[in-house]
C-alpha positions as CSV (number, residue, x, y, z in Angstrom):
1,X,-200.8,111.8,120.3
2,X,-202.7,111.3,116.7
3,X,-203.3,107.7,115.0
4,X,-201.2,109.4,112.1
5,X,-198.7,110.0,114.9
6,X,-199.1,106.3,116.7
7,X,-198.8,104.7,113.4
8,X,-195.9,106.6,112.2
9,X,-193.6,105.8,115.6
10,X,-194.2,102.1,114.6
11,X,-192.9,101.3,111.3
12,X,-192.9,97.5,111.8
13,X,-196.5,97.2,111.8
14,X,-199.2,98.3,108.8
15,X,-202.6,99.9,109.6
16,X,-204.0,97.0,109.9
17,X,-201.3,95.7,112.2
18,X,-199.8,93.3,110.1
19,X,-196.0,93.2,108.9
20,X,-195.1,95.4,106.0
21,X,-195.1,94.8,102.7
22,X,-191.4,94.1,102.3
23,X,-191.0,91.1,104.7
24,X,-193.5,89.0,101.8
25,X,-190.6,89.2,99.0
26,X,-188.8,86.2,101.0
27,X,-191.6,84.2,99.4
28,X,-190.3,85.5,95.8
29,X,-186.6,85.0,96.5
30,X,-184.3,82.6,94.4
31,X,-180.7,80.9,95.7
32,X,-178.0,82.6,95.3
33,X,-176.8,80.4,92.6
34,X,-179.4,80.9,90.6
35,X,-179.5,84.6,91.2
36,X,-175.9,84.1,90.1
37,X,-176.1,82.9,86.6
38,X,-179.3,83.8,85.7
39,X,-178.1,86.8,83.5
40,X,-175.6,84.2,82.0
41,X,-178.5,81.9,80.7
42,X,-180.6,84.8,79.3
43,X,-177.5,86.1,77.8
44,X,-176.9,83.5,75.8
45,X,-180.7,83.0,74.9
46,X,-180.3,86.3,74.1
47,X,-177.4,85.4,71.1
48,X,-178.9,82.1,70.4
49,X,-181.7,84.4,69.2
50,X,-179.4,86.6,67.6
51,X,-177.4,84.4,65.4
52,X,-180.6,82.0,64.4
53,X,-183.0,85.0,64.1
54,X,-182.2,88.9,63.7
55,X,-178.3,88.1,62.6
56,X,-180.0,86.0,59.6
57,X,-181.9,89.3,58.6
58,X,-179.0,91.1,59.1
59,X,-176.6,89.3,55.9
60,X,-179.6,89.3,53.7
61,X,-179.6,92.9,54.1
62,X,-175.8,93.7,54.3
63,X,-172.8,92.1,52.4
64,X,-170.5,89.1,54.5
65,X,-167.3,90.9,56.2
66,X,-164.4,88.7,55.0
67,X,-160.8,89.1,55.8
68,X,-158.5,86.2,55.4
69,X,-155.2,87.2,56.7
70,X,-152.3,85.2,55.7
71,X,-150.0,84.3,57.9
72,X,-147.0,82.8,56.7
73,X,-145.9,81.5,53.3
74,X,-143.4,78.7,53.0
75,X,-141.5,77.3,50.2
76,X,-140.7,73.2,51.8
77,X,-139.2,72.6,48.2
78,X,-138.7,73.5,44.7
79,X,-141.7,74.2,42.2
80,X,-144.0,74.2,45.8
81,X,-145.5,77.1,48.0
82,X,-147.4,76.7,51.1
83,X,-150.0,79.4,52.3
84,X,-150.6,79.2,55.8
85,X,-154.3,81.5,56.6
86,X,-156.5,82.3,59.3
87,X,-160.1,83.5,58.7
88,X,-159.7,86.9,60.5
89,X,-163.5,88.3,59.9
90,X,-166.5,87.2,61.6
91,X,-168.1,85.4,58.4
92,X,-167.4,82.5,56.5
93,X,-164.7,82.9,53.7
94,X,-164.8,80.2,50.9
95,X,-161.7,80.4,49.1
96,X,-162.6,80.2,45.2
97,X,-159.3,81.0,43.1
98,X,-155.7,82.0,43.6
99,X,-153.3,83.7,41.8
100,X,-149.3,83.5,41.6
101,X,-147.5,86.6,39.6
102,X,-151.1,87.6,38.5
103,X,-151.8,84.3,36.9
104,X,-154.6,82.5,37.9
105,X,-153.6,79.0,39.4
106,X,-155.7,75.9,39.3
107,X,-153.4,73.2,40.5
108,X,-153.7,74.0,44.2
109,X,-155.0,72.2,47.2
110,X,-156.7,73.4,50.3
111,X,-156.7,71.7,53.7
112,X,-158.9,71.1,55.7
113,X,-161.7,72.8,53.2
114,X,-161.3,75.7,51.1
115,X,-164.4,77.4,53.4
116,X,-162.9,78.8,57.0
117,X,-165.0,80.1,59.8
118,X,-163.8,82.5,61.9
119,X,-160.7,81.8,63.0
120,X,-160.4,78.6,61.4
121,X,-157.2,78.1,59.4
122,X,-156.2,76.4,56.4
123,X,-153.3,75.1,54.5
124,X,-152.9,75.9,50.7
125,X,-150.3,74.3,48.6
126,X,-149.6,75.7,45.5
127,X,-147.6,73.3,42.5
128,X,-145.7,76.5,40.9
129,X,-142.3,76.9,39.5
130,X,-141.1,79.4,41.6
131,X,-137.5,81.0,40.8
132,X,-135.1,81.3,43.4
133,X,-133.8,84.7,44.5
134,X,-136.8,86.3,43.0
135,X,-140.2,87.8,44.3
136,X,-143.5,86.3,43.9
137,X,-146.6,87.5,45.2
138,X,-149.3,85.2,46.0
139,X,-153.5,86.3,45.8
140,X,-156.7,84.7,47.3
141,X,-159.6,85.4,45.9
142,X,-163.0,84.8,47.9
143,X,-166.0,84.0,46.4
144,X,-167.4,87.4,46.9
145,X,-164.7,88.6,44.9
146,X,-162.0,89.9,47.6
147,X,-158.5,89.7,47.3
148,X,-156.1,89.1,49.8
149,X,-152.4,89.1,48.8
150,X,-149.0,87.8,50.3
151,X,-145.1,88.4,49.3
152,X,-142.2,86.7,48.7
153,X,-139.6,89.0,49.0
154,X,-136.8,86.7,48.4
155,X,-137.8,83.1,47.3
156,X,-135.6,80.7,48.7
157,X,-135.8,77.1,50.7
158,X,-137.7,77.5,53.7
159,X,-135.2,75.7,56.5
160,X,-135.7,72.7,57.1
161,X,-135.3,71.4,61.2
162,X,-131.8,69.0,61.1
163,X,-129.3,69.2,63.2
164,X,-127.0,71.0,60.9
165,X,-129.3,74.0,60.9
166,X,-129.8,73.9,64.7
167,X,-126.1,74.4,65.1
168,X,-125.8,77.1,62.4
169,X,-129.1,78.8,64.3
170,X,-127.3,78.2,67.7
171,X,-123.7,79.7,66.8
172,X,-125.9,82.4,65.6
173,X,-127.5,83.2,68.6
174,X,-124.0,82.9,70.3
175,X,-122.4,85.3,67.8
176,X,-124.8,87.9,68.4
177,X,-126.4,87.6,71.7
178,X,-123.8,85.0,74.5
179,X,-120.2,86.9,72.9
180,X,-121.3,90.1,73.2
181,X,-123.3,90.4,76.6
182,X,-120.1,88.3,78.1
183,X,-117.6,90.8,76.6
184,X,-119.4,93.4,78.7
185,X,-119.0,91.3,81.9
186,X,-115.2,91.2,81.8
187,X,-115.7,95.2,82.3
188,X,-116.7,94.1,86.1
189,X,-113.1,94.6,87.1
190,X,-112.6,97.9,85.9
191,X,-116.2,99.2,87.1
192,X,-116.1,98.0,90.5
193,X,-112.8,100.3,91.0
194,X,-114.6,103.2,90.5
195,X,-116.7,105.2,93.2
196,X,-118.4,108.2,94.0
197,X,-120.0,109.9,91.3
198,X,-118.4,107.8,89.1
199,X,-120.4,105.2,90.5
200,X,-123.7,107.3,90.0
201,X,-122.9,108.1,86.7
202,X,-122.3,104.4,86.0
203,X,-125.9,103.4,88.0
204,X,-127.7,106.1,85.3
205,X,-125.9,104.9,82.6
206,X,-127.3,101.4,83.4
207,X,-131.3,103.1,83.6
208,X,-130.4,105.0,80.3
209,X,-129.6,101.5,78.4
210,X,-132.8,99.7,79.9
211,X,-135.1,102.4,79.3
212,X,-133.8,102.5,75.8
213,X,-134.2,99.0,75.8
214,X,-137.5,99.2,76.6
215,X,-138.9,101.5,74.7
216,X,-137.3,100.2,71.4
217,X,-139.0,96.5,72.5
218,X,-141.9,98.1,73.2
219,X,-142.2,100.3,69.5
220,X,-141.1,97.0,68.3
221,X,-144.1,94.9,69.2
222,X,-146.5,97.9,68.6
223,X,-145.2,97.5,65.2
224,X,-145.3,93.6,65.0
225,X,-149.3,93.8,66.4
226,X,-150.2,95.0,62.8
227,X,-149.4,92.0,61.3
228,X,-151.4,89.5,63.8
229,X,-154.7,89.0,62.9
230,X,-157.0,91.7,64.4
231,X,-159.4,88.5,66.0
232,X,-156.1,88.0,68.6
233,X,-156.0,91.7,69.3
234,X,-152.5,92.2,69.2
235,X,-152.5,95.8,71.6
236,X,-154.4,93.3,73.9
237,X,-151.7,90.8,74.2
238,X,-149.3,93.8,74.6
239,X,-151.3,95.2,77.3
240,X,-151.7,91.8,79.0
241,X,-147.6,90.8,78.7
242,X,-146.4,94.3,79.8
243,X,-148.5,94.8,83.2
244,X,-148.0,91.2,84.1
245,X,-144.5,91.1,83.8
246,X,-144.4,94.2,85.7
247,X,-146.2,92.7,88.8
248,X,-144.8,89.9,88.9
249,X,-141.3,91.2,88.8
250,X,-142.4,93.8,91.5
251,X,-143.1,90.7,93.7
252,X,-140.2,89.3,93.2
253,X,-138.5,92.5,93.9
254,X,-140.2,92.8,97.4
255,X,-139.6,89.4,98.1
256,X,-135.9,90.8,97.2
257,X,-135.8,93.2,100.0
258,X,-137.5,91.1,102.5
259,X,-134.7,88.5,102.7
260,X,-131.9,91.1,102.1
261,X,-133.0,92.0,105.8
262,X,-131.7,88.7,106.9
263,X,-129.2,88.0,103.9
264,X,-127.8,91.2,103.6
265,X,-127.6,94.0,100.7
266,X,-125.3,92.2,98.7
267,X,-128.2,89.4,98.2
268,X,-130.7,92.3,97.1
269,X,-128.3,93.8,94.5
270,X,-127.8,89.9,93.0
271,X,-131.2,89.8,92.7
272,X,-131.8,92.8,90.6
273,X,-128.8,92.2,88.8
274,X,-130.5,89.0,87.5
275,X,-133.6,90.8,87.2
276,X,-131.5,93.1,84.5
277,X,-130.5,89.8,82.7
278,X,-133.7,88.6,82.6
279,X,-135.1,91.6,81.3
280,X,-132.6,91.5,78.5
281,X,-132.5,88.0,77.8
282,X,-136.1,88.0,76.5
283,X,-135.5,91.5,74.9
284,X,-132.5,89.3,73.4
285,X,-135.3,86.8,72.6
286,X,-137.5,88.6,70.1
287,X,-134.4,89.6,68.8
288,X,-133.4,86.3,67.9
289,X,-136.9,85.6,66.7
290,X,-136.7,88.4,64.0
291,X,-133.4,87.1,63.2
292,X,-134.6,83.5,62.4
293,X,-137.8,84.4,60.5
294,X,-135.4,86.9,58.7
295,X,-133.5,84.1,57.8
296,X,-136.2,81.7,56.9
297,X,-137.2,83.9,54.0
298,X,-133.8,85.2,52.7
299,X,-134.7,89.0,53.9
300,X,-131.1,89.1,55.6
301,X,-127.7,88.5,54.8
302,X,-125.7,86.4,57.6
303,X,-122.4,88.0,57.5
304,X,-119.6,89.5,59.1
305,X,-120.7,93.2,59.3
306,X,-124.3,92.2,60.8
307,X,-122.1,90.1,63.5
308,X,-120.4,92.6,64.1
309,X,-123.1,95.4,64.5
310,X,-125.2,93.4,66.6
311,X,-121.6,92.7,68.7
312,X,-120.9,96.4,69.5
313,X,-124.6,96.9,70.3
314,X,-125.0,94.5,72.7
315,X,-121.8,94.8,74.8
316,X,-123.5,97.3,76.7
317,X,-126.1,95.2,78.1
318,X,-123.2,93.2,80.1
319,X,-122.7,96.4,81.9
320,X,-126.0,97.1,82.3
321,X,-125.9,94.0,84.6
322,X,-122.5,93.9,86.6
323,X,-123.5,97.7,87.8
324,X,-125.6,96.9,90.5
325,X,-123.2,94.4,92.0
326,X,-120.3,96.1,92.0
327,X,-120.0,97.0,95.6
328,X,-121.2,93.4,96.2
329,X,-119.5,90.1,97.6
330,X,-121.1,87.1,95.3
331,X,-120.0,84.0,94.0
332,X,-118.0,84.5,90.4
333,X,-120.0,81.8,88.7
334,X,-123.0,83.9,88.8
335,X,-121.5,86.2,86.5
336,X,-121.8,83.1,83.9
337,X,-125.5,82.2,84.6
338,X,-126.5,85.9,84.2
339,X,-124.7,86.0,80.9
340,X,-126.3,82.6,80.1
341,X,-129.7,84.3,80.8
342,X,-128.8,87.6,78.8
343,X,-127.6,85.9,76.0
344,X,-128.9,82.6,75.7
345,X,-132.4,83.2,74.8
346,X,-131.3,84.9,71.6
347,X,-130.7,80.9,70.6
348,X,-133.6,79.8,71.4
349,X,-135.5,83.1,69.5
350,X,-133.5,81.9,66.2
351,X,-134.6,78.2,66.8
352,X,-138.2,80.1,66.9
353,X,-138.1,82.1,64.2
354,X,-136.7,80.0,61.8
355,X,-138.8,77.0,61.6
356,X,-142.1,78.1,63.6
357,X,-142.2,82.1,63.6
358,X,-146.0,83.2,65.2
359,X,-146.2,86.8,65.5
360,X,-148.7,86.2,67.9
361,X,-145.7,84.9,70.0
362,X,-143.5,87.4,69.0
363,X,-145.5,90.5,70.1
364,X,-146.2,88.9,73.5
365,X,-142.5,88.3,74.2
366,X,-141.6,91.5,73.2
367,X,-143.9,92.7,75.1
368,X,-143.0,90.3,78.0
369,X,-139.3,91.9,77.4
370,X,-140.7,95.7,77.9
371,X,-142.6,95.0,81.4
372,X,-139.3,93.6,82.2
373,X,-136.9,96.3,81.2
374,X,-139.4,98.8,82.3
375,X,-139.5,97.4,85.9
376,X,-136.2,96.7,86.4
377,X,-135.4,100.6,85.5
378,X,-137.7,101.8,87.8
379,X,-136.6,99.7,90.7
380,X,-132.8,100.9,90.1
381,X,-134.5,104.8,90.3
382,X,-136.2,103.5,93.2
383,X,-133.2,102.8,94.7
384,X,-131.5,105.9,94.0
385,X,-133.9,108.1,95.4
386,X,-134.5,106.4,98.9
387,X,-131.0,107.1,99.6
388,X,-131.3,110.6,98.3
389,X,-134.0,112.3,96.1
390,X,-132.3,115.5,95.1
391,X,-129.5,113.2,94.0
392,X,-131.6,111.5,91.0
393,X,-131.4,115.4,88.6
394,X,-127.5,115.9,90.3
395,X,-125.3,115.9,87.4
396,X,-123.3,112.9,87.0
397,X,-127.4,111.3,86.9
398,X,-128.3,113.4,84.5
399,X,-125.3,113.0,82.3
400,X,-124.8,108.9,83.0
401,X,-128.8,108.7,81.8
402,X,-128.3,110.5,78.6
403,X,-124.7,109.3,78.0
404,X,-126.9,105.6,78.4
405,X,-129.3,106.8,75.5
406,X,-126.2,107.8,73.1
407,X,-124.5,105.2,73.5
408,X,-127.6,103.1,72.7
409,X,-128.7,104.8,69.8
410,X,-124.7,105.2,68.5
411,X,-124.6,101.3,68.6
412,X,-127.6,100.6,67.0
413,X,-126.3,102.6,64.0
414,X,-124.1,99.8,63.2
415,X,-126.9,97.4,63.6
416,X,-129.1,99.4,60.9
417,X,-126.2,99.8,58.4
């Protein structure tokens, strides 16, 4: 054998029969810790630099990005308006002059300080004779010359909390979301007499109405994310609401068919029939929010016809929840606490909305709302198909999920008119 040969058969050992090179980097080696956050501390040398140094060049050579974005305007009492804004943009904003009806408007004051770093917010209060039951538009102007402008649709007192207006807020809530999501629970008699495909039919019908449900929360808080301010990242909070939910409640639901083994099927179906409540209640939540911020700025009229729409809309979601128990033995008073948990939130959402509306808030409950729906659906197909997968595109499926859509979108015609 060769000395090339000897030397390769014994890679521990170097030509001069010493250990290789790699066993002298455990002199150079750092603890773990260190190791750890050591990309963390030059990071944020790394910005310190940044913002001090290059960033500096930067806005000499490029103009400030401002964006103020107002976020609520109140009217505490007549001849005053009160701006609510967030500095949205990653540069300082200095508020210099604001406009009411196009008319520049001195006597204002700005709290804390009429300059706002990002994400700071400030309070303006305007001393202008504003006319009831007509529009005024409010506009900031920057010191760089930028205008940001706000509505008032319908000027009128902004509500004030009292316990007057908590109980007109509360038999609100009842009116449109406790009356009419009981009224579909006293259907529990007549559903639980029917059977065989009338019983599929009914267990589509129930997937139709939360998948409608849910995609109708769900457009909703798309919608809603425009208005919060982009630093928040409204699609974020969406993305974060609706996944979470969904796991959570898929926990729950497993947790569900774990002690059904010892409590029986009847304890499974309560369980998702509360899930189904829940997942309505805080649909019935942001409804109740846009109600009360509605409200708060004399955008809606409270009357008979809108009790009434939002009545024969939301009867259906009582049956959307007695379904799954119909072939169940439970205690009657649950059918109150799942109508308390449909129905009630829309109380609390008018409370919300009337005298501290965030959209912020609103798109993640909506969103919250969506995951819900959306789970609970799938865990009623779920169902379904473990007993029989050819069953889920049989006929009375097919027709009970689309006769669940109609009705949805039939009832929320009376809602929109």
């Amino acid at each position: 054998m060769s000395n090339l040969d000897k030397n390769s058969s014994h890679p521990a050992h170097s030509r001069n029969g010493e250990p290789p090179d790699s066993d002298s980097s455990d002199r150079f080696r750092i603890p773990i810790w260190l190791s750890a956050i050591l990309p963390i501390i030059l990071l944020g040398i790394l910005l310190y630099l940044i913002v001090n140094g290059t960033l500096g060049t930067f806005q000499d050579v490029f103009p400030p990005v401002e964006e103020l974005n107002i976020q609520r305007i109140v009217l505490p009492e007549p001849g005053k308006i009160v701006v609510h804004v967030v500095n949205d943009g990653p540069s300082p904003v200095t508020i210099a002059q604001a406009t009411v009806d196009d008319a520049i408007w001195r006597d204002i004051t700005i709290e804390p300080s009429s300059t706002l770093k990002h994400l700071e917010k400030a309070t303006i209060t305007f001393s202008y004779p504003w006319v009831k039951d007509e529009m005024h538009e409010v506009t900031l102007i920057t010191r760089t010359g930028l205008t940001f402008s706000g509505e008032i649709p319908v000027a009128v007192l902004s509500p004030r909390p009292s316990l007057a207006l908590f109980a007109t807020f509360a038999m609100l809530g009842i009116y449109v979301g406790v009356i009419p999501v009981c009224l579909g629970l006293l259907w529990f008699p007549f559903l639980r007499q029917l059977s065989g495909g009338w019983f599929d039919f009914l267990i589509s019908l129930t997937v139709g109405l939360l998948v409608f449900l849910g995609i109708d929360t769900f457009v909703e808080s798309i919608e809603l994310s425009e208005r919060v301010p982009s630093s928040y990242q409204g699609v974020a909070i969406i993305t974060i609401g609706l996944l979470l939910t969904i796991l959570i409640l898929t926990a729950i639901s497993r947790y569900a068919r774990a002690a059904s083994a010892q409590s029986g099927e009847s304890y499974s179906a309560l369980v998702l029939a509360y899930l189904v409540a829940f997942g309505i209640g805080v649909h019935n939540l942001g409804e109740g929010l846009a109600i009360g911020a509605a409200y708060a700025v004399g955008e809606i009229a409270v009357g008979t016809l809108l009790v009434l729409g939002f009545t024969i809309h939301n009867i259906t979601e009582g049956v959307a929840i007695v379904i799954p128990i119909t072939r169940s033995k439970f205690k009657w008073i649950h059918l109150v606490w799942m109508g308390l948990l449909a129905g009630g939130p829309t109380i609390i959402g008018t409370w919300v909305g009337g005298f501290t509306y965030s959209d912020v808030w609103s798109v993640l409950f909506l969103a919250i709302g969506a995951g819900a729906l959306f789970q609970v659906g799938y865990q009623i197909v779920k169902g379904m198909a473990a007993q029989s997968v050819q069953s889920l595109v049989s006929f009375s499926n097919v027709a009970g999920f689309l006769a669940g859509l109609l009705i949805m979108y039939l009832t929320g015609l009376f809602v929109a008119a």
